[in-house]
C-alpha positions in Angstrom: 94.7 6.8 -22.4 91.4 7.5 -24.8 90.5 11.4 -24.9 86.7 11.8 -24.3 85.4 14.7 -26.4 84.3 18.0 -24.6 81.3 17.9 -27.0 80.1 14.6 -25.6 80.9 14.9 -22.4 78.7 17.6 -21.9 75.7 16.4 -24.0 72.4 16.6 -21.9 68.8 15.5 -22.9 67.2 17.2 -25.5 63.8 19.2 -25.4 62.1 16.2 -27.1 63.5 13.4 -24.9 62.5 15.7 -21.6 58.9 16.0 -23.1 58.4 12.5 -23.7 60.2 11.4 -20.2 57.2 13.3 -18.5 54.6 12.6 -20.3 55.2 8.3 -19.6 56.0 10.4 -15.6 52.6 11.5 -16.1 50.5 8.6 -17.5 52.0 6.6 -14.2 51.1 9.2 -11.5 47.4 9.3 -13.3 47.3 5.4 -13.4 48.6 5.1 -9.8 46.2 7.7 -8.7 43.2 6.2 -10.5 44.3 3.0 -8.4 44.7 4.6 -5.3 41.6 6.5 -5.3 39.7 3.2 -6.6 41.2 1.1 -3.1 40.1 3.6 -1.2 36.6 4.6 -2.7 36.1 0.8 -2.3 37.7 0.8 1.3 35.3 3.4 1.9 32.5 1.5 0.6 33.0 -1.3 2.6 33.2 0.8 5.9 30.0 2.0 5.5 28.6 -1.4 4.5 29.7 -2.9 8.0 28.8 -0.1 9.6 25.6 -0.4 8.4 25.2 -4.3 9.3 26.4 -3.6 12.0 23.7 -1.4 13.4 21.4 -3.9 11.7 22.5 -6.5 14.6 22.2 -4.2 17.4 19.0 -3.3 16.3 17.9 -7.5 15.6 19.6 -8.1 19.3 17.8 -5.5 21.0 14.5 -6.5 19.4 15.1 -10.2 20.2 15.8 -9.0 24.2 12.4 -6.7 24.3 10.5 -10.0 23.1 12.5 -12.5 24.7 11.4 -10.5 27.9 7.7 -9.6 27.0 5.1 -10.0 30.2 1.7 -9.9 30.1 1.2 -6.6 31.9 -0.9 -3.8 30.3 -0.4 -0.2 31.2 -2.3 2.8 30.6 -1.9 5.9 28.2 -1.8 9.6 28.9 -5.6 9.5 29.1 -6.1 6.5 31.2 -7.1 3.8 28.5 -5.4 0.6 29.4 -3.5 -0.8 26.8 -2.6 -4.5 26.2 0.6 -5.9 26.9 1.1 -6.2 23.4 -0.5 -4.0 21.3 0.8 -3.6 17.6 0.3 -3.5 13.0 2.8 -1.7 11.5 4.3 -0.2 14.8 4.5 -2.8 18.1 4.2 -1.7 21.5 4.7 -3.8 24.7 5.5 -4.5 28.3 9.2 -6.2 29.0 10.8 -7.1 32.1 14.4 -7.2 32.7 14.6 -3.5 32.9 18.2 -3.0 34.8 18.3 -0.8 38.0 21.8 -0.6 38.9 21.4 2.6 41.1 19.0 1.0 43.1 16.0 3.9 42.2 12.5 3.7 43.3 11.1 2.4 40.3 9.5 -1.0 38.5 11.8 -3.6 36.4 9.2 -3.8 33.6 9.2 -1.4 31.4 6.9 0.2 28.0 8.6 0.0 24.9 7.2 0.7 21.3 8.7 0.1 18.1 7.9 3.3 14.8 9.0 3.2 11.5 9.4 7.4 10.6 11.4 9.1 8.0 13.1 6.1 6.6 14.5 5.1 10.4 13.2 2.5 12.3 12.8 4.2 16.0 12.7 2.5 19.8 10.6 4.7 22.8 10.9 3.6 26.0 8.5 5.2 28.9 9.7 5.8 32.4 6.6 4.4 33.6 4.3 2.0 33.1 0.8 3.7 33.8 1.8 7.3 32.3 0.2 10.6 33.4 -0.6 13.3 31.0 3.0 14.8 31.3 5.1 11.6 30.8 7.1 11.9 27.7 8.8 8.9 25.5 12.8 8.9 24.9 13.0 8.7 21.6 16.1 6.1 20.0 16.6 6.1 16.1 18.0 3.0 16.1 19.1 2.9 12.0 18.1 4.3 8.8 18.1 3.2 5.1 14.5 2.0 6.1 11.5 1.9 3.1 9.0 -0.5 4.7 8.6 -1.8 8.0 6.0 -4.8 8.4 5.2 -6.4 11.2 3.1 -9.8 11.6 1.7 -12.1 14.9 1.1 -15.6 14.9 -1.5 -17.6 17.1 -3.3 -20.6 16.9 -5.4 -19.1 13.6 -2.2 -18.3 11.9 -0.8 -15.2 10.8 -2.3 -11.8 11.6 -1.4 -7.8 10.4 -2.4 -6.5 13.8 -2.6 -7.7 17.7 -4.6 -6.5 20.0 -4.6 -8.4 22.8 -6.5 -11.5 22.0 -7.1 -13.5 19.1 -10.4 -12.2 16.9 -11.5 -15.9 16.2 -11.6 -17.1 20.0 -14.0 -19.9 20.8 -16.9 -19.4 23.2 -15.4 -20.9 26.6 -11.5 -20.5 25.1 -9.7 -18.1 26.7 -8.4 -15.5 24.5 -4.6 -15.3 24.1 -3.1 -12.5 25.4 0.5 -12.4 23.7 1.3 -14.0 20.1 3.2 -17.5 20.0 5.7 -15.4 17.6 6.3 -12.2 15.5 7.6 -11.8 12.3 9.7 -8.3 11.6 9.9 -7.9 7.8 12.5 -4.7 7.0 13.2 -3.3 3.5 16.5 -1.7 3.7 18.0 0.0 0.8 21.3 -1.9 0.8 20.5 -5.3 2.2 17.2 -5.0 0.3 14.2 -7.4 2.3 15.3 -8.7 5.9 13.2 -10.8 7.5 13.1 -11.9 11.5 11.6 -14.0 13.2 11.3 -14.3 16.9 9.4 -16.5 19.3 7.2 -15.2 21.8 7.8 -17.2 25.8 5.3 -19.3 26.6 
């Protein structure tokens, strides 16, 4: 039977072999770390990407039902001017129908709704009623930020226009004047998507 040394037998690791054992223990954990933090910086990244695109499609699909729904009804302001049913440049206002009423309340189905670009957030209001008093007050919906420019254009017969009032600027004696664009172009500058452009068409 071989004798094993006591000497041997009990020899450890030495100072030097510890040191150099957790410094490679080190250089992992840092490496796996660096990795770790990079998946999720990037996971994080992406999150707020979608999120971001996301609101960007509520805000197209809710823009696309206000138009999709546009009637030729003017109102009147706070100080009893009547307005258009569309009236709009770099902001839009208009008249839509299909407002819901599942509680049955004693009120119209069309409803005032204006588009405002404001801090960097492009903003719905929506009016209670059509034909305000001097009390009626808009709810206010920021609808998504990361907005630099909001442009806003209106196509009729004469082509492309910056603003809409109502009726086209280059009628014809006897024509009558058109009261809602044939479509309207929303041009958006966001800072992560950079320039978005939509175009929706009016109803005939």
């Amino acid at each position: 039977m071989r004798r094993v040394s006591p000497i041997t037998a009990g020899r450890g690791f030495t100072l030097l072999e510890l040191l150099v054992a957790l410094a490679i223990f080190s250089l992992l954990a840092v490496m796996a770390y660096g990795g770790l933090n990079s998946v999720l910086s990037q996971r994080a990244a992406t999150a707020e990407a979608a999120d971001q695109l996301g609101r960007l499609q509520k805000v197209y699909l809710l823009m696309e039902r206000d138009l999709e729904q546009i009637v030729a009804r003017p109102v009147r302001d706070e100080y009893g001017t009547e307005l258009p049913p569309l009236v709009g440049s770099e902001t839009m206002q208009l008249t839509r129908g299909g407002w819901r009423n599942p509680l049955a309340l004693a009120r119209s189905t069309l409803q005032r709704v204006s588009y405002a670009f404001e801090d960097d957030q492009l903003v719905r209001y929506t009016w209670a009623v059509l034909d305000r008093a001097q009390d009626s007050q808009p709810v206010r919906q920021p609808l998504t930020d990361e907005i630099t420019q909001l442009d806003i254009r209106y196509l009729d017969n004469d082509g492309w226009k910056t603003s809409w009032a109502g009726a086209s600027a280059l009628t014809l004696p006897g024509v009558a004047a058109a009261v809602l664009p044939r479509a309207i172009e929303v041009t958006l500058e966001h800072k992560r998507f950079g320039k978005l452009v939509w175009l929706f068409r009016l109803p005939e």
